[in-house]
C-alpha positions in Angstrom: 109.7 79.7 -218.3 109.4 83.6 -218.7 110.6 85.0 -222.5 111.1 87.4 -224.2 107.2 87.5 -225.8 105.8 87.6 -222.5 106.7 91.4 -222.6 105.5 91.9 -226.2 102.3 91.8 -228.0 100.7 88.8 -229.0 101.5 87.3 -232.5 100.0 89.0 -235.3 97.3 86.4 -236.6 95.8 89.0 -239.2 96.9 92.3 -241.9 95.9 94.8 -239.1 97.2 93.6 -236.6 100.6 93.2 -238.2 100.3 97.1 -238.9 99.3 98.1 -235.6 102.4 96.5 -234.6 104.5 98.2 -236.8 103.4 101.3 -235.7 104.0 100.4 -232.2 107.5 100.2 -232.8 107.5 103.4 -234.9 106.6 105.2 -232.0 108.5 103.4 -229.4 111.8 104.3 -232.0 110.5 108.0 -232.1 110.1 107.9 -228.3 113.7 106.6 -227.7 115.1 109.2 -229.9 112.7 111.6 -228.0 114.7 109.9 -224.0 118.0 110.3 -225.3 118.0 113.8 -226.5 116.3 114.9 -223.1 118.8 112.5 -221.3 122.1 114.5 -223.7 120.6 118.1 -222.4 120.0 117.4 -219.0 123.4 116.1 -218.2 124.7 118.5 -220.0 123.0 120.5 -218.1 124.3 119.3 -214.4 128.1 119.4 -216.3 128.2 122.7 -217.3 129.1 122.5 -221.1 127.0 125.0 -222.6 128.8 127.5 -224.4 126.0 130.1 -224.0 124.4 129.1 -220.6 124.3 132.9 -218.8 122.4 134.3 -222.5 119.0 135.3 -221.6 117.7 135.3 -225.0 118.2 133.2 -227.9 115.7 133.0 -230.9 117.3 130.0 -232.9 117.4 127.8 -229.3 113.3 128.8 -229.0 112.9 128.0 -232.8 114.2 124.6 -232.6 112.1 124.0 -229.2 109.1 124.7 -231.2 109.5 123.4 -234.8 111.0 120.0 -233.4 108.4 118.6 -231.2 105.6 119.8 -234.3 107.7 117.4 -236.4 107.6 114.6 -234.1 104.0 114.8 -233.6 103.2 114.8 -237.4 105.8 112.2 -237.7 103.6 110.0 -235.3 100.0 111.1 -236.8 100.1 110.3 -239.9 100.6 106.8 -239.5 97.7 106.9 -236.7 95.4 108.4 -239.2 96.1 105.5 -242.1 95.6 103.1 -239.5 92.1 104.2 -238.0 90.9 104.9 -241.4 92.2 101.1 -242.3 90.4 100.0 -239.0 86.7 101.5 -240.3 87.3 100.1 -244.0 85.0 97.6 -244.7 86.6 96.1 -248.2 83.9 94.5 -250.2 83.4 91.5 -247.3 82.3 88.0 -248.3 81.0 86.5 -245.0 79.2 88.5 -242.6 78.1 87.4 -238.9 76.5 89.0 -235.8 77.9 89.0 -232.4 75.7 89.5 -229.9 76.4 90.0 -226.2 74.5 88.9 -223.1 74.9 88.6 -219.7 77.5 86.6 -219.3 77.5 85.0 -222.8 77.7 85.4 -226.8 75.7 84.3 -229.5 76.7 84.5 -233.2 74.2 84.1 -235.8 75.6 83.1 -239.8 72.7 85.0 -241.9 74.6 84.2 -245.2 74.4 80.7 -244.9 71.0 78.8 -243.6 70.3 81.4 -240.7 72.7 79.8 -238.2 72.6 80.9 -234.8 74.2 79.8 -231.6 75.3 80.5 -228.3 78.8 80.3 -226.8 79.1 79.6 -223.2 82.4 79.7 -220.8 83.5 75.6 -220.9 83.1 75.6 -217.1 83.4 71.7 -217.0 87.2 71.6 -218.4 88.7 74.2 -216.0 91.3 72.1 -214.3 92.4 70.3 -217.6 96.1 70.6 -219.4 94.7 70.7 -223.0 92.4 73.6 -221.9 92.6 77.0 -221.1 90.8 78.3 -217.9 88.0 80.6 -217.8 89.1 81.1 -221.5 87.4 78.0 -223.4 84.1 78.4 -224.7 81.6 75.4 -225.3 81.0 76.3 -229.3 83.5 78.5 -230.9 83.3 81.0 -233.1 84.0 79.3 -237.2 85.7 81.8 -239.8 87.0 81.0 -243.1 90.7 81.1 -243.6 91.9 84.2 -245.8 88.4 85.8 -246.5 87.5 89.1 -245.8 84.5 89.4 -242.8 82.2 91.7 -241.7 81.5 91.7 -238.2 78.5 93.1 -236.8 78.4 93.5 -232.7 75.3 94.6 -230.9 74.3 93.6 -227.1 70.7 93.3 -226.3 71.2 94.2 -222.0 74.2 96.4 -220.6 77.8 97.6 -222.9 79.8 94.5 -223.9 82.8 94.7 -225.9 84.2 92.1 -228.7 88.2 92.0 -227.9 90.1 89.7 -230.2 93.7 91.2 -229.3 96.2 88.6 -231.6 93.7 90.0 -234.3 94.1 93.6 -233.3 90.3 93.7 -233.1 88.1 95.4 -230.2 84.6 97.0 -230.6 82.1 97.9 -228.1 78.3 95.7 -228.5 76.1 98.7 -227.7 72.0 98.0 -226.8 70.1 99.3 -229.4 72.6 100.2 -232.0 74.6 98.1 -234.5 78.7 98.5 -235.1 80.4 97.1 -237.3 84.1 95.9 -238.3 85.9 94.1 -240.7 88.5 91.1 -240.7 90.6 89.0 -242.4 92.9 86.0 -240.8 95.4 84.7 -242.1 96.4 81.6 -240.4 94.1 78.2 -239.0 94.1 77.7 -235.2 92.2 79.1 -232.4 92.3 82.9 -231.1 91.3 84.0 -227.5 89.8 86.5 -226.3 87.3 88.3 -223.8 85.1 90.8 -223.1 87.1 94.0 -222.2 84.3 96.1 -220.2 83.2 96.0 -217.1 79.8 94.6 -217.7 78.8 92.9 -214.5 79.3 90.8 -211.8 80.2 87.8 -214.0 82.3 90.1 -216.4 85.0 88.0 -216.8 83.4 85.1 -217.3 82.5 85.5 -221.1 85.5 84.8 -223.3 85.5 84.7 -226.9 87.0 81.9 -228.8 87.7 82.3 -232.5 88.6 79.0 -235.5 89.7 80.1 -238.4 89.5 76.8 -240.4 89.8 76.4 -244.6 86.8 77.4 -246.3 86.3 73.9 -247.8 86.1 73.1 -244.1 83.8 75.9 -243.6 81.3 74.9 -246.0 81.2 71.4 -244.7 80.4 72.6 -241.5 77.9 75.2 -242.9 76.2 72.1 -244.9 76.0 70.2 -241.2 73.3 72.0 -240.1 
């Protein structure tokens, strides 16, 4: 059955992405107000109203044609700045763990803790199942901690991946021979899907990204299982 939410975003499942939300609909509010002015002019326009329609010049009509769209733009970029500068802030992070992409596959590796490292394979043998989720289950997901702030670091060691977590509001580009970084926090348990969003190769769509965010009691059991 189609809803509402199938038109929207996906739930916000961390701080930034709860922001870049809320600027979304800042600028969808800013872009209404932006249709229905241009909608009032134009048919008053086609009806004749205006009181001044044969004047040729007119300073205060080319004043307010200049100053208004200025303020609307500002309006709009200021919020865009505070959120890119929010997206590059790293905030003291308590976990860090590397992302590396291959073709067609990721593997993570969990310095901090015992020098874990795995790889993370498209579940190819549960396709066809209810309780999966085609071509996006992975064999070994990705374990975070609940509530704790991450660092992320995302390299590739072949062609230009990129990381995409979209319910996080995450997305970073794994670049050969360089090393970017970002930072995240989650907020709530479950399992978040996602997929690398550049055209990498044949099998490009064939390397999703699956995310648990578990407690960190239950992280550090799982750490302590290795």
């Amino acid at each position: 059955m189609t809803t509402w939410t199938n038109f929207n975003l996906q739930d916000a499942n961390s701080p930034m992405m709860e922001q870049l939300m809320f600027f979304h609909d800042h600028a969808m509010v800013v872009l209404i107000l932006i249709i229905t002015s241009i909608l009032y002019l134009m048919i008053s326009m086609m009806s004749n109203k205006y009181i001044n329609k044969n004047l040729l010049n007119q300073q205060n009509i080319e004043m307010i044609w200049t100053i208004s769209p200025t303020l609307l733009l500002i309006f709009i970029a200021l919020p865009s700045i505070h959120l890119l500068y929010l997206t590059d802030e790293l905030n003291s992070p308590l976990l860090t763990i590397k992302a590396i992409g291959h073709q067609w596959y990721w593997s993570y590796e969990y310095t901090d803790f015992k020098n874990i490292e795995f790889d993370s394979y498209m579940n190819q043998k549960n396709n066809f199942n209810l309780n999966t989720f085609r071509l996006l289950d992975v064999d070994n997901n990705m374990i975070m901690p609940l509530n704790t702030q991450m660092r992320i670091m995302v390299t590739s060691t072949d062609v230009i991946h990129s990381w995409t977590i979209p319910s996080l509001g995450k997305k970073i580009d794994a670049i050969p021979g360089r090393l970017n970084q970002i930072s995240l926090m989650i907020k709530r348990p479950g399992l978040f899907f996602g997929q690398c969003s550049e055209i990498c190769g044949a099998n490009h769509s064939f390397m999703p990204i699956v995310i648990e965010s578990i407690p960190m009691t239950f992280f550090l059991k799982w750490i302590n299982s290795f």
